[in-house]
Backbone as a printed PyTorch tensor [residue, N CA C, xyz], in Angstrom:
tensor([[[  0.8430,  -1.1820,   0.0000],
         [  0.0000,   0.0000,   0.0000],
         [  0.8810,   1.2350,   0.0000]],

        [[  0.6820,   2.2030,  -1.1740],
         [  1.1690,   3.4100,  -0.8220],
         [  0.7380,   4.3540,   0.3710]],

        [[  2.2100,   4.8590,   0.8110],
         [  1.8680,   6.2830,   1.8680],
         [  2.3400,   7.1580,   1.5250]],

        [[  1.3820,   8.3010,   1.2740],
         [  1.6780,   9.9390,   0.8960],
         [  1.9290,  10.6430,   1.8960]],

        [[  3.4800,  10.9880,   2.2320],
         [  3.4200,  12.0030,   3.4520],
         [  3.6040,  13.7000,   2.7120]],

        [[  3.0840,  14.3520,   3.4280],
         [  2.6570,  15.6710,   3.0950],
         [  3.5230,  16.0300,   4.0810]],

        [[  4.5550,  17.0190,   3.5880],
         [  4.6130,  18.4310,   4.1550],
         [  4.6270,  19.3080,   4.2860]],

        [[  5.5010,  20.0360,   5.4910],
         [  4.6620,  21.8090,   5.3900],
         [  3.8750,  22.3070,   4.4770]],

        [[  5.0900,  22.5480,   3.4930],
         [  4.6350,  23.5570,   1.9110],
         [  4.0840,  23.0630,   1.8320]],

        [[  3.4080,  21.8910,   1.3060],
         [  1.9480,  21.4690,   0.4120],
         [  0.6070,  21.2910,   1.5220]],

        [[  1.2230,  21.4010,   2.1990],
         [ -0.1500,  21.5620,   3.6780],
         [ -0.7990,  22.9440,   3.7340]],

        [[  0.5800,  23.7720,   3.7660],
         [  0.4130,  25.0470,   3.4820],
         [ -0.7880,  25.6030,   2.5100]],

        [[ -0.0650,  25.1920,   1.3510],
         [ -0.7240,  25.4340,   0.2820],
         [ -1.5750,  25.3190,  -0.4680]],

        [[ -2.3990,  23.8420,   0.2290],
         [ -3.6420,  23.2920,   0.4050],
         [ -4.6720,  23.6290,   0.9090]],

        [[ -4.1970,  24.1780,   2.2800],
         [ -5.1890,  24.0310,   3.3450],
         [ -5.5500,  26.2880,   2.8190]],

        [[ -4.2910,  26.6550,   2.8220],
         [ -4.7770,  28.1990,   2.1360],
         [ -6.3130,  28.3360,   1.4620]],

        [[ -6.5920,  27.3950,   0.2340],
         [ -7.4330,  27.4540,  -0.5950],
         [ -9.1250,  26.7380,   0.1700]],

        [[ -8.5000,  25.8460,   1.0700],
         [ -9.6120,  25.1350,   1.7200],
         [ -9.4590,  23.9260,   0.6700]],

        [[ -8.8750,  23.4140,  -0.2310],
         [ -8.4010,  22.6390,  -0.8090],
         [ -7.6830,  20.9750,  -0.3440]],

        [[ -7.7320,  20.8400,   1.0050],
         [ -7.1680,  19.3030,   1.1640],
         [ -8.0200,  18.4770,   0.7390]],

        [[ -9.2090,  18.3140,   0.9110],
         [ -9.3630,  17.0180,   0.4910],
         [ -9.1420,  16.4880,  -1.1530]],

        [[ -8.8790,  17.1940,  -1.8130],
         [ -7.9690,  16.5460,  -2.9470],
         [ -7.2380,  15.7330,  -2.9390]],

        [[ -6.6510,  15.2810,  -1.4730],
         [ -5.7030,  14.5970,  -1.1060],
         [ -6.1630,  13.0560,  -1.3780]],

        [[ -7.7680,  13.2270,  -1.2220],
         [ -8.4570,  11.7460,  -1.4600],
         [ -8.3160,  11.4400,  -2.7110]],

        [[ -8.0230,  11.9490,  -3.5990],
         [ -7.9140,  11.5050,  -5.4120],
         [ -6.5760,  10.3530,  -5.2440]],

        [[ -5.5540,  10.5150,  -4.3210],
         [ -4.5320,   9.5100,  -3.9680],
         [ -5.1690,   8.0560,  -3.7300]],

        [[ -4.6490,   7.2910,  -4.3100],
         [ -4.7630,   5.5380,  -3.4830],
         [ -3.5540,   5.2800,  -2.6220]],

        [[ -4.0270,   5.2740,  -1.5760],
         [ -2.9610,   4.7970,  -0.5030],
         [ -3.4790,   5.9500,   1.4150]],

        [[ -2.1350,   5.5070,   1.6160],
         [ -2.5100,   6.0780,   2.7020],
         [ -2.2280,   7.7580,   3.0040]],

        [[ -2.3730,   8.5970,   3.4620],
         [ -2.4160,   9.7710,   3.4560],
         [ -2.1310,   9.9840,   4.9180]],

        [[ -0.4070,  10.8930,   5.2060],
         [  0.2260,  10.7200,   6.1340],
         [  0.9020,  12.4420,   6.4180]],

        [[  0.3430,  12.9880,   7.6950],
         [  0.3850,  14.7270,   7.8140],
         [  1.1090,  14.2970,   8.9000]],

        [[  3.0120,  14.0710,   8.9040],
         [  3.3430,  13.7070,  10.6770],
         [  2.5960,  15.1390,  11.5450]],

        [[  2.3570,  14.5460,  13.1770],
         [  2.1850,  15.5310,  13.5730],
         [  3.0510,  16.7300,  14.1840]],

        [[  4.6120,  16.6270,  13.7640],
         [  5.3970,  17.9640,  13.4470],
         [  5.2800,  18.7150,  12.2150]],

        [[  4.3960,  18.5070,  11.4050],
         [  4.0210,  19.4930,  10.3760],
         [  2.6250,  19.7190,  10.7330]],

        [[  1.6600,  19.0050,  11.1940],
         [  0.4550,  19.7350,  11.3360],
         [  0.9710,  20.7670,  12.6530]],

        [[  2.0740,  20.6560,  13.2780],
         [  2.3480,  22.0100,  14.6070],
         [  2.8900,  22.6750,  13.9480]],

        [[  3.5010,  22.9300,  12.4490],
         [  4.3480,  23.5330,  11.6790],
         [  3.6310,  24.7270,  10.4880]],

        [[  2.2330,  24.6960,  10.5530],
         [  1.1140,  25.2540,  10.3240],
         [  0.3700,  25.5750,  10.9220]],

        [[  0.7630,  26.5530,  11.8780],
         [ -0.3750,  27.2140,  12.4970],
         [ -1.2090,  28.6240,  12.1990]],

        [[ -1.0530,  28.7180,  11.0290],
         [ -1.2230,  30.0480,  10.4150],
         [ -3.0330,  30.1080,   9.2990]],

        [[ -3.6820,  30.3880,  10.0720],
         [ -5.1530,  30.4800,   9.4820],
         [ -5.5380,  30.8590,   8.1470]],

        [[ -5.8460,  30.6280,   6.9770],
         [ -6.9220,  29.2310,   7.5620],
         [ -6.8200,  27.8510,   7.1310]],

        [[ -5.3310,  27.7630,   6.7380],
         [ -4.4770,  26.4640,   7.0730],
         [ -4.7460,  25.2490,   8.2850]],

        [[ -4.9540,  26.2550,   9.0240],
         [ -4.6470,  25.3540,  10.4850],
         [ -6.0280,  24.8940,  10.7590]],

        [[ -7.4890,  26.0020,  10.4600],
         [ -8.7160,  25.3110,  10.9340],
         [ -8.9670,  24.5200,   9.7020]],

        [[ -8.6540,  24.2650,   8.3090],
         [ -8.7500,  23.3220,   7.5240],
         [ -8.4750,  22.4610,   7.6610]],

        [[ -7.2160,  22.3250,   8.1830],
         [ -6.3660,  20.6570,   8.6170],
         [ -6.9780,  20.3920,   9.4710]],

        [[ -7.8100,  20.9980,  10.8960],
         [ -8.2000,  20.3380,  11.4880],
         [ -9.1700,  19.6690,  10.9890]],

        [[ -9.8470,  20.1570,  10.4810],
         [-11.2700,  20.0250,   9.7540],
         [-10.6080,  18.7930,   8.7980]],

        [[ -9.6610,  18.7750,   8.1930],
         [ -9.6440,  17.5720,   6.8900],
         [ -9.4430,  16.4180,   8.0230]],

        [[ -8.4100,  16.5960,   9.4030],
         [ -7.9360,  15.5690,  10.0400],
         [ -9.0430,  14.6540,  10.5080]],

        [[ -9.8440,  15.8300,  11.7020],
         [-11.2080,  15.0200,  11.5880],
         [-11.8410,  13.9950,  10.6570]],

        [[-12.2140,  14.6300,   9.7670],
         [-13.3920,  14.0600,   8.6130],
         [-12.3710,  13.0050,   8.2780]],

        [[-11.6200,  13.0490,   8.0420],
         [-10.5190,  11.5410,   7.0430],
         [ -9.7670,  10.4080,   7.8270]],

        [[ -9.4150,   9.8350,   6.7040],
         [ -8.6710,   8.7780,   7.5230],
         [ -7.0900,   9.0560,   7.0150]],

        [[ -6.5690,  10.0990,   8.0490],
         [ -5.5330,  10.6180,   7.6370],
         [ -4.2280,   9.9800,   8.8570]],

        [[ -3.2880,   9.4450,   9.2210],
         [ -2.5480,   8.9510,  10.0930],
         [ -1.6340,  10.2950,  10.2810]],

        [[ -1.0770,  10.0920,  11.2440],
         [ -0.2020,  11.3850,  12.2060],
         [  0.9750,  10.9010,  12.8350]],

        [[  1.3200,   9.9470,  12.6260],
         [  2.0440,   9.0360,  13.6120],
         [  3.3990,   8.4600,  12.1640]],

        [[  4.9220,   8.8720,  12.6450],
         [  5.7980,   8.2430,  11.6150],
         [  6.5410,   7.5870,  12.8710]],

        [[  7.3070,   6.6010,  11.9860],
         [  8.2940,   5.6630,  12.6720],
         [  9.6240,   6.6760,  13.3670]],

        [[  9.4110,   6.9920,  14.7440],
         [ 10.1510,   8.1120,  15.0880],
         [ 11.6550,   7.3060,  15.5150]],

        [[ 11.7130,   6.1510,  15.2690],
         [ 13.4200,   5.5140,  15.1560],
         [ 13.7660,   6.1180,  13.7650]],

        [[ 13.3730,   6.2060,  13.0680],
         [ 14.2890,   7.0080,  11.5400],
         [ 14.3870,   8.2670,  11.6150]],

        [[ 13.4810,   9.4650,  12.7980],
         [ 14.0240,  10.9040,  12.4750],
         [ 15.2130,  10.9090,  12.6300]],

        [[ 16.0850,  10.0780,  13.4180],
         [ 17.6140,  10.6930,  13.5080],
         [ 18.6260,  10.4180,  11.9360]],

        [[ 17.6870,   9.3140,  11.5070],
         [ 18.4430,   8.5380,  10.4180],
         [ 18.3810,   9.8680,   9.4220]],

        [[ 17.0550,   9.9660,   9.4000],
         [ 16.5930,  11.0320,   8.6170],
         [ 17.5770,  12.6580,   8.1580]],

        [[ 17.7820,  12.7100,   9.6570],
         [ 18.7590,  13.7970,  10.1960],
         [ 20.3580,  13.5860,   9.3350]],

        [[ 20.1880,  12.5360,   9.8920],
         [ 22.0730,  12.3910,   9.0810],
         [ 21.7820,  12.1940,   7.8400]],

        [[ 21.1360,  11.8180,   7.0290],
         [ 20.8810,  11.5000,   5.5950],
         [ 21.2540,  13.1700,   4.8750]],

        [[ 20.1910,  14.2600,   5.6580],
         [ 20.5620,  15.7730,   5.5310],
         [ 21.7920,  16.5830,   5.4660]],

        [[ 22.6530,  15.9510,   6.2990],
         [ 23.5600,  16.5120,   6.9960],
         [ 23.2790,  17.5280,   8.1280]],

        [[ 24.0100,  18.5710,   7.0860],
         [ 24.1600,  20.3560,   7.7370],
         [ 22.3010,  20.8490,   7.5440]],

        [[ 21.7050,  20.1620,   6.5850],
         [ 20.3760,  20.7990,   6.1150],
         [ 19.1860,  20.6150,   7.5630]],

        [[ 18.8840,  22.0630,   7.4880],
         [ 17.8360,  22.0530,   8.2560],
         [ 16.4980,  22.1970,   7.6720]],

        [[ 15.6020,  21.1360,   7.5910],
         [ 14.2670,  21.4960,   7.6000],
         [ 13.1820,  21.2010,   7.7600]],

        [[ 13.4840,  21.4980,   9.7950],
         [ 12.4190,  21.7770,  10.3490],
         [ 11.4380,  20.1800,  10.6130]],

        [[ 10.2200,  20.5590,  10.6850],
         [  9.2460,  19.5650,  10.9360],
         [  9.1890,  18.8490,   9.1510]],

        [[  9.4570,  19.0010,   8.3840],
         [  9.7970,  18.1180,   7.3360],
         [ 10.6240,  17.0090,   7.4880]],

        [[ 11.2630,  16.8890,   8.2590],
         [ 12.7000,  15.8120,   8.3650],
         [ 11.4220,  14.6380,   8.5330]],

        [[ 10.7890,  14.8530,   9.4100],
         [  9.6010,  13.3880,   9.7400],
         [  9.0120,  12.5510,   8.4050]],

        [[  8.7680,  13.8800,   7.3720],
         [  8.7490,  13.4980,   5.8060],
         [  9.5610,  12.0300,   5.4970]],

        [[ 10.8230,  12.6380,   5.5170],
         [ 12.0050,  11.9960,   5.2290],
         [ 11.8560,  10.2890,   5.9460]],

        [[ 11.9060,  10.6410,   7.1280],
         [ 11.4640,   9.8560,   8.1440],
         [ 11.0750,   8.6670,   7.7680]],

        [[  9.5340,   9.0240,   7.2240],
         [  8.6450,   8.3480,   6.7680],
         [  9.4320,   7.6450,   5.6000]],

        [[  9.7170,   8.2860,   4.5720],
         [ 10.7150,   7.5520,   3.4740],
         [ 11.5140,   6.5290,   3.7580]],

        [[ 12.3310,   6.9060,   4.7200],
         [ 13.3960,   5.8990,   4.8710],
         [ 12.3870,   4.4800,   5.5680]],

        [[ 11.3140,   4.7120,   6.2800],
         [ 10.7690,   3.4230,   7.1090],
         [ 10.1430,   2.8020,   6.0130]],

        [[  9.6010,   3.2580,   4.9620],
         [  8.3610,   2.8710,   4.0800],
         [  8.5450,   2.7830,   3.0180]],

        [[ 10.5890,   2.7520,   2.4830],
         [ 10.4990,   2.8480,   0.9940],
         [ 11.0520,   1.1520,   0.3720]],

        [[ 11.0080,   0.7790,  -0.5140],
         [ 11.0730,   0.1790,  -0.6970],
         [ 11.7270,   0.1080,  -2.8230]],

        [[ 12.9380,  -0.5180,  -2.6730],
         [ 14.0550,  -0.1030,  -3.8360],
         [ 13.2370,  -1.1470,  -5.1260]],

        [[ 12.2590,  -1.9610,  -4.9450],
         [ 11.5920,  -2.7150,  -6.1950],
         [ 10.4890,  -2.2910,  -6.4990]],

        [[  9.9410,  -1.5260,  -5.3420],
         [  8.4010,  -0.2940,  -6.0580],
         [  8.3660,   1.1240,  -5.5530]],

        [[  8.6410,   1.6340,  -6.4880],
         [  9.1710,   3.2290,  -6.3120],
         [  7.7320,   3.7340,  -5.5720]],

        [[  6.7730,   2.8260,  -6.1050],
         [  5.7180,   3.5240,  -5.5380],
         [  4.8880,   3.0960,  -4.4030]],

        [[  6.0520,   2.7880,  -3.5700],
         [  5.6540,   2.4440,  -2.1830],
         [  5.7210,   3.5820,  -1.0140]],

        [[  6.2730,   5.1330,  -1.7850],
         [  6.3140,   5.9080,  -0.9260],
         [  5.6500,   6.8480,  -1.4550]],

        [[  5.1420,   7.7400,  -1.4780],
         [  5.2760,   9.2090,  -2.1250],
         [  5.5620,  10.4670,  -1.1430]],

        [[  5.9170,  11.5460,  -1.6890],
         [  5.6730,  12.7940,  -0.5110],
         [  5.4390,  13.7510,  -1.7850]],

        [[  4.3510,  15.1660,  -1.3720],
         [  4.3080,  16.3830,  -1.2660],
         [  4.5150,  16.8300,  -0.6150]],

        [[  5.6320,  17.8580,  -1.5680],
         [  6.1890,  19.1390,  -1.1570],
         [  6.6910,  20.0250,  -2.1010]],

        [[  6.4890,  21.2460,  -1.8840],
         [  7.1220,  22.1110,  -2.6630],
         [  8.9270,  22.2850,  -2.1070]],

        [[  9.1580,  21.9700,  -0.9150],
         [ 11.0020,  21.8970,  -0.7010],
         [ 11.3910,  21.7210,  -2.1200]],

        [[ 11.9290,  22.4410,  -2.0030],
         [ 13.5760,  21.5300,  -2.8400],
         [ 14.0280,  21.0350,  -2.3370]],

        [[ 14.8530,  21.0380,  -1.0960],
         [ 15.4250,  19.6140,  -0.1170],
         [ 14.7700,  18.5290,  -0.1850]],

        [[ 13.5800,  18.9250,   0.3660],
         [ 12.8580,  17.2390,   0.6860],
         [ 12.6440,  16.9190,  -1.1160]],

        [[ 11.9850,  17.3310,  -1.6670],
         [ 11.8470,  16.7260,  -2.9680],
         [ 12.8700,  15.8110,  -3.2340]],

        [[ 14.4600,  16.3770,  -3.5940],
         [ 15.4230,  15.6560,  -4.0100],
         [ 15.6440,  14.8600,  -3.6510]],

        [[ 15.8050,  15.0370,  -1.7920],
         [ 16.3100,  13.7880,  -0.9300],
         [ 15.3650,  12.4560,  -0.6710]],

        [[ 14.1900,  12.6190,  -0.8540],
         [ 13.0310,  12.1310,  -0.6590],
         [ 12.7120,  11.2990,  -2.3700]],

        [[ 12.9350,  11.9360,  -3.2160],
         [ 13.2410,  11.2390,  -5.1170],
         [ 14.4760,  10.5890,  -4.4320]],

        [[ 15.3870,  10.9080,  -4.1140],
         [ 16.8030,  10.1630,  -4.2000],
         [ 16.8330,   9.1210,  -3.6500]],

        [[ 15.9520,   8.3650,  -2.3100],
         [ 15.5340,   8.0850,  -1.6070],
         [ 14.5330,   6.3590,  -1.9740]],

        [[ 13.7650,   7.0200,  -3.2520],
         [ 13.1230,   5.9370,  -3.7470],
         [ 11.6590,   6.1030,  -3.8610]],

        [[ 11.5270,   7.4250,  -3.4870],
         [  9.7120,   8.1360,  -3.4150],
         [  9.5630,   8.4570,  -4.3830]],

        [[  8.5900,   8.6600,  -4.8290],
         [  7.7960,   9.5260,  -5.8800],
         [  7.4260,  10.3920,  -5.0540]],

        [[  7.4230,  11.8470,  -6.3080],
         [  7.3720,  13.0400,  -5.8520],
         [  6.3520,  13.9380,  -6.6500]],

        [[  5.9000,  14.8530,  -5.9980],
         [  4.6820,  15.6330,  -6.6090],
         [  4.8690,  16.8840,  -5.4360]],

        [[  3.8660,  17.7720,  -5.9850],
         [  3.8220,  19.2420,  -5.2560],
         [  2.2910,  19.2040,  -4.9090]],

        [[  1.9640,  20.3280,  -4.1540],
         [  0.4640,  20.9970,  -4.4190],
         [ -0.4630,  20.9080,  -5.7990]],

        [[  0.1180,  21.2490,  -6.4880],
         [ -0.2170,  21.4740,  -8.1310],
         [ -0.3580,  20.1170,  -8.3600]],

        [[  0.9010,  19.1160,  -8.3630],
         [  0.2890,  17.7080,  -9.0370],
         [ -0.6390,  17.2680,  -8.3650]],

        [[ -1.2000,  17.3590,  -6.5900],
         [ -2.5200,  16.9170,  -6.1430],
         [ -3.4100,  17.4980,  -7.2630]],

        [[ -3.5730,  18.8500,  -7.7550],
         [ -4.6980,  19.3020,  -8.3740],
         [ -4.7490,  18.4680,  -9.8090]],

        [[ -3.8160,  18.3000, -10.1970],
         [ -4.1180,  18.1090, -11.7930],
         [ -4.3260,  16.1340, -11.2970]],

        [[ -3.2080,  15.4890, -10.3190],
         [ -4.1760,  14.0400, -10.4690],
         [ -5.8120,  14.0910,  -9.5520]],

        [[ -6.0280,  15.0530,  -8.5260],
         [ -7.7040,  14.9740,  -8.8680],
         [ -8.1950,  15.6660,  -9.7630]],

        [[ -7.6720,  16.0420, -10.8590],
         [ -8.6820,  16.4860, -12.1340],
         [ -8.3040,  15.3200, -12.7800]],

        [[ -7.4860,  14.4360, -13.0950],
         [ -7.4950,  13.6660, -14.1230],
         [ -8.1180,  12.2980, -13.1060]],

        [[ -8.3660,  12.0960, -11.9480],
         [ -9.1030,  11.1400, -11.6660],
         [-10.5270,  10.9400, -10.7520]],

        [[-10.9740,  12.2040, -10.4410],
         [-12.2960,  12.8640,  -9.8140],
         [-13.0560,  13.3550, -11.4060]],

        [[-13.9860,  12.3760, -11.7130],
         [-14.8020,  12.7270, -12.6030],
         [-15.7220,  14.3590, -12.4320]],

        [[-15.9740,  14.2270, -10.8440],
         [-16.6450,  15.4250, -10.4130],
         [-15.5050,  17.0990,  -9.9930]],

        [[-14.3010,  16.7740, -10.8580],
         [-13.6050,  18.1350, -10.8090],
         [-12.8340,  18.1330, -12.0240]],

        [[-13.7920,  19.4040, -12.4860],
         [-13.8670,  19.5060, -14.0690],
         [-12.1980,  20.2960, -14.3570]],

        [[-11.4390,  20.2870, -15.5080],
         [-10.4320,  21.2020, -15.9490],
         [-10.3530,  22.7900, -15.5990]],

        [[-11.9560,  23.0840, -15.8580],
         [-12.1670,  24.6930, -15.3010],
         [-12.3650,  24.8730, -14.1390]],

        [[-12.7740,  23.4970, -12.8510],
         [-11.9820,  23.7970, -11.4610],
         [-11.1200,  24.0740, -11.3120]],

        [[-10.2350,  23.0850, -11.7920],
         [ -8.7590,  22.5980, -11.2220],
         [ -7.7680,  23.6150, -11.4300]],

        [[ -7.9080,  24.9180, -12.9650],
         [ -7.5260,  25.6580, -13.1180],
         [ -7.6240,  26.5660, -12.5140]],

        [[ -8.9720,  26.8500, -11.5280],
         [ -9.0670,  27.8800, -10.3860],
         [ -8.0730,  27.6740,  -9.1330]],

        [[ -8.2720,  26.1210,  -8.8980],
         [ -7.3840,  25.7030,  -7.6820],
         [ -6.1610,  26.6340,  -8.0040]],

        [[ -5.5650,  25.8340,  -9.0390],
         [ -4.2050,  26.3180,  -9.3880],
         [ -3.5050,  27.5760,  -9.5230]],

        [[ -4.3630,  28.2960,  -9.5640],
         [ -4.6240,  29.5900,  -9.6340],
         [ -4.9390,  30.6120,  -8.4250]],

        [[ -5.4850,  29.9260,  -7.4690],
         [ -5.6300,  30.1850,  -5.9680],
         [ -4.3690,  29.9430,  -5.1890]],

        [[ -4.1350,  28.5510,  -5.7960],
         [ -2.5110,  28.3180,  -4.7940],
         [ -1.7780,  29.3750,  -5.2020]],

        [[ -1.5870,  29.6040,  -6.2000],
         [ -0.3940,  30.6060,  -6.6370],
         [ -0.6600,  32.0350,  -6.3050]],

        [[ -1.7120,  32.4160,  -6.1690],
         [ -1.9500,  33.5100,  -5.5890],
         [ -2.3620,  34.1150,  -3.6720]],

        [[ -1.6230,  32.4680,  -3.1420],
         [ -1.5990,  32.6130,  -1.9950],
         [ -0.2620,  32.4660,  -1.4770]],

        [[  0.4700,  32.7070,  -2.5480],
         [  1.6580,  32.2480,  -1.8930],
         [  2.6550,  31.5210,  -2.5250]],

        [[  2.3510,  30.4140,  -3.2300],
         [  2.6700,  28.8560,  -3.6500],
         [  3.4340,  29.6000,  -5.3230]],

        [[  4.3340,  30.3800,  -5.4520],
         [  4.2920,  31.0830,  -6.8860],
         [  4.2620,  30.1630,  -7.6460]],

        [[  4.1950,  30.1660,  -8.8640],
         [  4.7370,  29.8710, -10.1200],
         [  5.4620,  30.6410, -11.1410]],

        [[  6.3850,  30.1100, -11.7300],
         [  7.2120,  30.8500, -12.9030],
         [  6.0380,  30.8170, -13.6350]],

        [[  5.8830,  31.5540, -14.8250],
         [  4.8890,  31.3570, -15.7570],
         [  4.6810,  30.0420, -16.3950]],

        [[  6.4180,  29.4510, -17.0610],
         [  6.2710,  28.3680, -17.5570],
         [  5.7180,  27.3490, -17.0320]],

        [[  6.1840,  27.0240, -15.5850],
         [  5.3570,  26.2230, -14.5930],
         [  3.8800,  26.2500, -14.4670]],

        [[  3.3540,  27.6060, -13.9660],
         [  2.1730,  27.4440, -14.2600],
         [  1.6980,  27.1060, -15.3900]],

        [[  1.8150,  27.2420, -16.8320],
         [  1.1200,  27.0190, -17.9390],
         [  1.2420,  25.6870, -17.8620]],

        [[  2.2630,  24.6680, -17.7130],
         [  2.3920,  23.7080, -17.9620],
         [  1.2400,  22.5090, -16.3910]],

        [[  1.4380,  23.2900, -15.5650],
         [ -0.1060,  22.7240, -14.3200],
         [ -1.2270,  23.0820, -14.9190]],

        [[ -1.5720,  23.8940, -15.5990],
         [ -2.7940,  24.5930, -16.5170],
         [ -3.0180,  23.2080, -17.4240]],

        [[ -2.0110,  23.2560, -18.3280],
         [ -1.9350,  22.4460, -19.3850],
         [ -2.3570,  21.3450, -18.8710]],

        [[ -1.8020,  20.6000, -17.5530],
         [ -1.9100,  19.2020, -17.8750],
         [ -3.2310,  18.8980, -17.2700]],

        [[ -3.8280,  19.8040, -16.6950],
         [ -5.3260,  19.9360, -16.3170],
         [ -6.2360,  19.5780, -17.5530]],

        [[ -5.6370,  20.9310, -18.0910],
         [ -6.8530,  20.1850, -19.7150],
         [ -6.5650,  19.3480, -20.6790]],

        [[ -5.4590,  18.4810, -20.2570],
         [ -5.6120,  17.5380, -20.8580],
         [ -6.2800,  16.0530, -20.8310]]])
């Protein structure tokens, strides 16, 4: 079974729009450690997550024997309540199905280390465009609002970037 751990940034950037439950368009498990839901406390982020935590079947809990592993994997890099991300990677990955892990995030740290790692990787934006390409009930001209909300809360995009989250919406 896949586990999607989410952090900060894409919690962030989710919960901004009122946007998590997109998170359900995922198959697998859906994993917010709870040092990133304390890592968002900034409204209306924080009453969304509560609100998604409630309603879902979302887990909170990572294998806290790997944060240290996690730690040295980083080195010198600090970041923060994300390392649990990592965390999660190292307990749950597995080198014959890449897609035994995933994480969102907009990091660049965690992305790389977390791809390097053996995860599959996605942002905010790829939640939107795979629930538009697999939620029959969220049309291209949603998903383009989403996308469009994240980025205007914060979450930028280069232009090219955005056109190309646009793009793969309507396709």
């Amino acid at each position: 079974m896949t586990r999607i751990y989410l952090g900060p940034t894409a919690v962030y950037s989710l919960g901004q729009v009122g946007e998590l439950s997109l998170l359900e368009a995922f198959d697998g498990d859906v994993v917010i450690p709870d040092p990133v839901v304390e890592a968002v406390p900034v409204e209306p982020t924080a009453t969304n997550l509560s609100e998604f935590l409630e309603g879902g079947d979302v887990e909170t809990t990572v294998d806290e024997g790997q944060i240290e592993r996690a730690r040295s994997v980083l080195g010198e890099k600090d970041i923060g309540a994300a390392v649990t991300v990592l965390a999660g990677v190292l307990a749950h990955r597995d080198q014959s199905d890449r897609s035994a892990v995933a994480v969102v995030s907009e990091d660049r740290t965690v992305r790389r280390t977390a791809q390097g790692l053996g995860a599959e990787v996605t942002s905010s934006f790829g939640v939107v465009v795979r629930a538009a390409i697999e939620d029959k009930y969220l049309s291209p001209t949603q998903a383009k609002r989403i996308v469009r909300r994240i980025d205007q809360h914060g979450m930028h995009l280069t232009g090219e970037l955005r056109e190309r989250a646009v793009g793969e919406v309507a396709e």
